[in-house]
N, C-alpha and C positions, 0 to 999 in steps of 0.2 A: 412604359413609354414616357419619355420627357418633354413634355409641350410648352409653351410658353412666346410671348414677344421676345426682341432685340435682347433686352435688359433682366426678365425677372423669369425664370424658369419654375415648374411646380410639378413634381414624378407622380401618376395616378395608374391605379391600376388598371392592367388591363384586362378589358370585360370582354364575358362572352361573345361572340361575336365580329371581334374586332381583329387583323392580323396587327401584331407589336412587332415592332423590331430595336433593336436594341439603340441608344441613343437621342438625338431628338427629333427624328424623322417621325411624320406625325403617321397615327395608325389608319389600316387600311380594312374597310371592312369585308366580312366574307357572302357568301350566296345566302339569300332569307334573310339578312340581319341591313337594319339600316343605321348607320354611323353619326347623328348629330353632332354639330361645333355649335360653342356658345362660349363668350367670351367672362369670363372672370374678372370684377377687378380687386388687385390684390395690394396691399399697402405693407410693408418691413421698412425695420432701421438699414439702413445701405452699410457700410465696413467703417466709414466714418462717425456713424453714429447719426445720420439726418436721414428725413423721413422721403421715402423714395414710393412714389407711386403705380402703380404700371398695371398691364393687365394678361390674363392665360385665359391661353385656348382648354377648355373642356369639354372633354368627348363622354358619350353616352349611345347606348347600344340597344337597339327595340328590335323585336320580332316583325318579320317585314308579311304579308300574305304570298305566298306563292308565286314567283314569275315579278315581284316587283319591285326589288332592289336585289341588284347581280354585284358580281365581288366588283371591286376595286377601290376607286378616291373614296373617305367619308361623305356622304351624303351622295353617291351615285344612284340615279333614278333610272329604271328601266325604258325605252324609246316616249320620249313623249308625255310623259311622267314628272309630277314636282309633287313637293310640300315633305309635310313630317311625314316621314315612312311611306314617301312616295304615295301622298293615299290619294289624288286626287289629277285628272288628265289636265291638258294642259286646256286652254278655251277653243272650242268646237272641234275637240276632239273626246272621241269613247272609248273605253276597255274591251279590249280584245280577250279570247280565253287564254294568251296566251298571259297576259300577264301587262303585256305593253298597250297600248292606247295609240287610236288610227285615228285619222281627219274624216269628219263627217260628210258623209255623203250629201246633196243638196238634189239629187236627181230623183225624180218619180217617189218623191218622201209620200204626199199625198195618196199614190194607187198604193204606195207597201202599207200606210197605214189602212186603206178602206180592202186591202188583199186577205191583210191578217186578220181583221175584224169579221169580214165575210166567214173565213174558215172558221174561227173560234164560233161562229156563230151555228152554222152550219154542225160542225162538229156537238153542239152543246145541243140543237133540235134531235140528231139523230139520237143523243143521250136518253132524252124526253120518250123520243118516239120506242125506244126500244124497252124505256121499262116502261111504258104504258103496256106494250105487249106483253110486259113479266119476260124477258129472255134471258132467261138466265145466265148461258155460258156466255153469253156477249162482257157482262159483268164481271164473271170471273176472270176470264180472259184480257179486260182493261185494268183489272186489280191488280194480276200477277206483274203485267208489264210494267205499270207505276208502281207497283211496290217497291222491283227490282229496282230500278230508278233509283227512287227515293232512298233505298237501303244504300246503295253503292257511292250517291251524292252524299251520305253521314260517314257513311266509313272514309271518303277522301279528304274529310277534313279534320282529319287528323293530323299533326303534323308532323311527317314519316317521311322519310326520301322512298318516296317509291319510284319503284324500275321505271324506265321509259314506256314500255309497254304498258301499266299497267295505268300508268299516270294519263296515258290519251286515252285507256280506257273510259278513266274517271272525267275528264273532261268533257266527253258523248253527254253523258248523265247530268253534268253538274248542273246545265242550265233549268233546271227543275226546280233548284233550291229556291229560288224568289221569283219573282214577277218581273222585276227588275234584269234579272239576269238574262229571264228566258224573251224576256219583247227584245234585248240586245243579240241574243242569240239568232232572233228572226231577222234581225234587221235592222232593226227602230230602237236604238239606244236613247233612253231617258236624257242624258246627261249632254245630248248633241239640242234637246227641246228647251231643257231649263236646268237653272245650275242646283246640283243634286248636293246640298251641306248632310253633316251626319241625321240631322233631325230629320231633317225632307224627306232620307233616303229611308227611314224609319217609317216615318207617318207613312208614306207612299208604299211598302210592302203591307206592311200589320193592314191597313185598309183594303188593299187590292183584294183579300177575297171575298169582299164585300160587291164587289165589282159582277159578282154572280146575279146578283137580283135587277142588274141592267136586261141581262138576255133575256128573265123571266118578265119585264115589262115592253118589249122589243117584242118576244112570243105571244103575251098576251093582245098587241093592242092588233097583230099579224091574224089573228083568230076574230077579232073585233069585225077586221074589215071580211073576212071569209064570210063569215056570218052575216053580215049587211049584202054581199054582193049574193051568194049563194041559195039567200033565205033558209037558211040551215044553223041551228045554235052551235056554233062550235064555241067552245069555251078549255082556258084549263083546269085541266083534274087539279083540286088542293092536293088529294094523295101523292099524286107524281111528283108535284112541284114539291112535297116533302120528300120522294124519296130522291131524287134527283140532286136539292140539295146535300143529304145526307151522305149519300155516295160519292159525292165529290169533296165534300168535308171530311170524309171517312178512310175513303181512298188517297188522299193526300194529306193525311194528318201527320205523318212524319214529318213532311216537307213543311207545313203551317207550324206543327211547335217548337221544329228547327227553326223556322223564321223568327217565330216570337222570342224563342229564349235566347236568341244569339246575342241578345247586348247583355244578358248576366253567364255566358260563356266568356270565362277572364283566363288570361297566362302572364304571366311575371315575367316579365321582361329582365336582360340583363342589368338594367339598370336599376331593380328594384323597385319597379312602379308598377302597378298593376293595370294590366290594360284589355282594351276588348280584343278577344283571339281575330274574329271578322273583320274589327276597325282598331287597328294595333294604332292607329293615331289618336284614341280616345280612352283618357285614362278614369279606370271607377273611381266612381263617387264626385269626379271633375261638376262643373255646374251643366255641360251641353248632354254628360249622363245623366242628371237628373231630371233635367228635362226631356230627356227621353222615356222615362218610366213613365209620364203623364199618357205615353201613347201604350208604351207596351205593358204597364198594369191591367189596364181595359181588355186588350186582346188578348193578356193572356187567359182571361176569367170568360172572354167567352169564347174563343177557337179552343183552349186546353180545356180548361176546368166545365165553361158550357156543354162541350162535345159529348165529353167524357160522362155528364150526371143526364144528359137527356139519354144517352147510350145505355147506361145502367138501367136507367129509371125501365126505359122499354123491353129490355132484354128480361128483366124481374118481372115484369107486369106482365111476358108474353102472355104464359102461357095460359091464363085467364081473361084478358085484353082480346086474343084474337077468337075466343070461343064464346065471346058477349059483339063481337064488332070486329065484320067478315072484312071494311074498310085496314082496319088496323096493320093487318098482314099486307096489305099495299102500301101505305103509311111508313112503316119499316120493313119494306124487304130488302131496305140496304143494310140491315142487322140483322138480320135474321132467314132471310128468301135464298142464300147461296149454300145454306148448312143442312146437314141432316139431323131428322127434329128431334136425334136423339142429342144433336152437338148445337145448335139452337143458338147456343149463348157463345162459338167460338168468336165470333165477329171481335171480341170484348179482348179477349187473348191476343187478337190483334192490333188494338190501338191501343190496350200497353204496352205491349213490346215495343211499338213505335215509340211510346212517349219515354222507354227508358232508353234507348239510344241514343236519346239527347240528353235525358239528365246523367246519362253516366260523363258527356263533357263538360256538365255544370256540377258538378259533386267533385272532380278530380281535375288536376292540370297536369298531371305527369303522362304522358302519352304512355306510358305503358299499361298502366292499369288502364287508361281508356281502351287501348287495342286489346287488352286480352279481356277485360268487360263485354267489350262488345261483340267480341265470338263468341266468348261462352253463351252471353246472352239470345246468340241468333242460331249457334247452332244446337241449344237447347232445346229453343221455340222449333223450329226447323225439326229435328227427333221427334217432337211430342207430335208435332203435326203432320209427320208422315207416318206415324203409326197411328194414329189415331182416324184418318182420311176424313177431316169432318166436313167435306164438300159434297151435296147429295149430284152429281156428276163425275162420270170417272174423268173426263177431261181437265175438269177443275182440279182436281188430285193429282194429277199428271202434271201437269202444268208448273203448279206451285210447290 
């Protein structure tokens, strides 16, 4: 393609992403790719031999997210949409699943926020109430479902033209992947509250499942007042409120080191720059990526690395641990209470294979090794775990 002003032309290749056409018609970018202009200034001898100044248009070609730079003019933004690679709505407006970004609702924000808060809350007591009972299939049965989730939200972000069907498939599920996405999903887009830059959007997910020890102070001070009005001690169990956390750190650990490792998930851009695959506007090792590892070093040492050594540590110690301290086995029977006690230590088999579904996107950029990694890898797991049935419930087996 030949770009340039009035006076000084300059022929650059053309990149991925881009459609050329022959002469100086400027290039037109295609679906997923987003087209940058910046201007050049260039200085030559003119024919006469004196020094002529002027300047060219330079084009460059980034990986766009899904649904948010569609073909046409260089720099075309999906409805509502601006900045570099379209990454950002426009003011009091949020991202849609589809890819575009809708004008903020200003009606009943207040009952959607106190509506979702009630349910999550709700939902997270009967969590409580149900392993206080030990019930087991209620566990397996919330496992399987978020697992599914979870696995189906990793495998869509890959970057694959998948079919239409299979693509709304992925969409159901994706909102699982952050916190961010799924309070958008309900209703209450972050980004219509306060303006959401790369770091916000970082601090604000790695932190969120921290957001779990609110309900346990909300339960707790609930049990407070029962107890004063009742004359009866209710209090909560430490066990539960350990295993409660556990299962829910356990059960969404795909989703959590998805979350955390997505700023050192990178792909190379046409342009030759390497950049975050999640925030293709944000190039590694740039100064606003480094300061983002201030947030995600921390999280990853304790949702990854933390999960995973108190996981081990208990699953080694069981089987001496629970025959010194009958607590113990309450304690962790979100490791240990779903399995049969010859399979004990499956729980473990389980949030590795979570944790390598993500590092096979952080090990490789070529989507093909990632696609066929990550089958192998699941339908491996998947094999071993159906011959094996190490769920002490035939439902749990069925199920999963």
């Amino acid at each position: 393609a030949l770009q340039g002003s009035t006076r000084l032309y300059k022929c650059q290749q053309c990149q991925d992403g881009m459609l050329c056409q022959m002469g100086r018609q400027p290039p037109e970018q295609k679906d997923g790719f987003f087209v940058q202009v910046s201007a050049n200034s260039l200085r030559r001898l003119s024919e006469n031999g004196t020094a002529e100044n002027g300047s060219w248009l330079f084009y460059e070609s980034v990986i766009c997210l899904r649904g948010h730079c569609p073909p046409g003019k260089a720099g075309t933004c999906a409805s509502h949409r601006e900045g570099f690679a379209c990454n950002r709505c426009y003011e009091f407006h949020h991202p849609t699943p589809s890819g575009t970004c809708a004008p903020c609702e200003t009606e009943f924000v207040e009952a959607k926020v106190v509506a979702v808060l009630a349910v999550q809350f709700v939902l997270f007591t009967w969590l409580y109430v149900k392993k206080k009972n030990q019930n087991l299939a209620a566990g397996v049965v919330f496992g399987s479902f978020v697992g599914l989730a979870q696995g189906v939200a990793t495998l869509g972000k890959l970057r694959l033209s998948w079919p239409r069907p299979i693509l709304e498939f992925i969409k159901i599920f994706d909102a699982i992947k952050t916190l961010k996405q799924f309070t958008a999903w309900l209703g209450l887009p972050s980004d219509c509250f306060y303006t959401m830059t790369f770091f916000s959007t970082i601090a604000f997910e790695n932190i969120s499942p921290l957001f779990l020890l609110l309900n346990f102070i909300i339960l707790g001070m609930l049990f407070k007042i029962l107890s004063i009005c009742c004359s009866s001690p209710v209090h909560l169990d430490r066990n539960v409120v350990m295993t409660v956390t556990g299962t829910i750190f356990t059960k969404l650990f795909i989703s959590i080191s998805g979350m955390v490792l997505a700023v050192v998930i990178c792909v190379k851009s046409p342009n030759g720059k390497l950049m975050v695959a999640s925030y293709p506007h944000v190039e590694f090792g740039s100064a606003e990526y480094l300061l983002s590892l201030t947030i995600v070093i921390p999280a990853f040492l304790l949702y990854c690395i933390g999960v995973l050594a108190i996981s081990v540590w208990a699953v080694l110690n069981a089987p001496s641990a629970a025959a010194k301290d009958p607590a113990f086995v309450q304690r962790f029977e979100f490791l240990i209470g779903d399995y049969r006690p010859q399979l004990f230590w499956w729980s473990l088999g389980q949030l590795f294979i979570g944790l390598y579904l993500n590092l096979v996107q952080v090990l490789t950029d070529t989507v093909g090794y990632q696609l066929y990694l990550t089958i192998f890898g699941s339908l491996l797991f998947s094999i071993v775990q159906f011959n094996i049935r190490p769920f002490n419930t035939d439902s749990g087996n069925r199920v999963y």
